[in-house]
C-alpha positions, 0 to 999 in steps of 0.5 A, a space after each residue: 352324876 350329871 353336872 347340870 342336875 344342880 341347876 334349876 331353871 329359876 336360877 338361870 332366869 334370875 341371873 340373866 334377869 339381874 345381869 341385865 339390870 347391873 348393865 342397865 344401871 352401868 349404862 345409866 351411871 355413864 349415862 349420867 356422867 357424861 350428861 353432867 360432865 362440864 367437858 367432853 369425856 370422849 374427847 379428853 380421852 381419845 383425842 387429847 390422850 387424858 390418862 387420869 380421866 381414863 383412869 378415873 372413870 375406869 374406878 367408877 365403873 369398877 366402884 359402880 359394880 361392885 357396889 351393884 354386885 353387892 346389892 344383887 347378892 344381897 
């Protein structure tokens, strides 16, 4: 039996379809963050070695795609 019988050409195409639009939406979510951060989110984090704000955007990112992996299985 061929492992690769199961797999139909539509669910290859929705995946890359909705795999590329979780990514456009993360961009868009870091896109928005950095726009209305009142400091520079970079800087905090590379130069002045800001761990709580790594962190902290680090679960956003987390929450963001759980949260977008939720809504495209759904």
């Amino acid at each position: 039996m061929d492992i690769f019988s199961a797999i139909s050409l539509a669910e290859i195409v929705s995946t890359l379809v909705y795999s590329f639009l979780g990514v456009i939406i993360l961009a868009a979510c870091w896109w928005v963050i950095r726009t209305f951060a009142p400091f520079p989110i970079i800087k905090e984090i590379e130069h002045d070695q800001n761990i709580a704000l790594a962190i902290l955007i680090a679960s956003v990112f987390v929450s963001l795609s759980i949260i977008i992996a939720a809504v495209i299985l759904s």
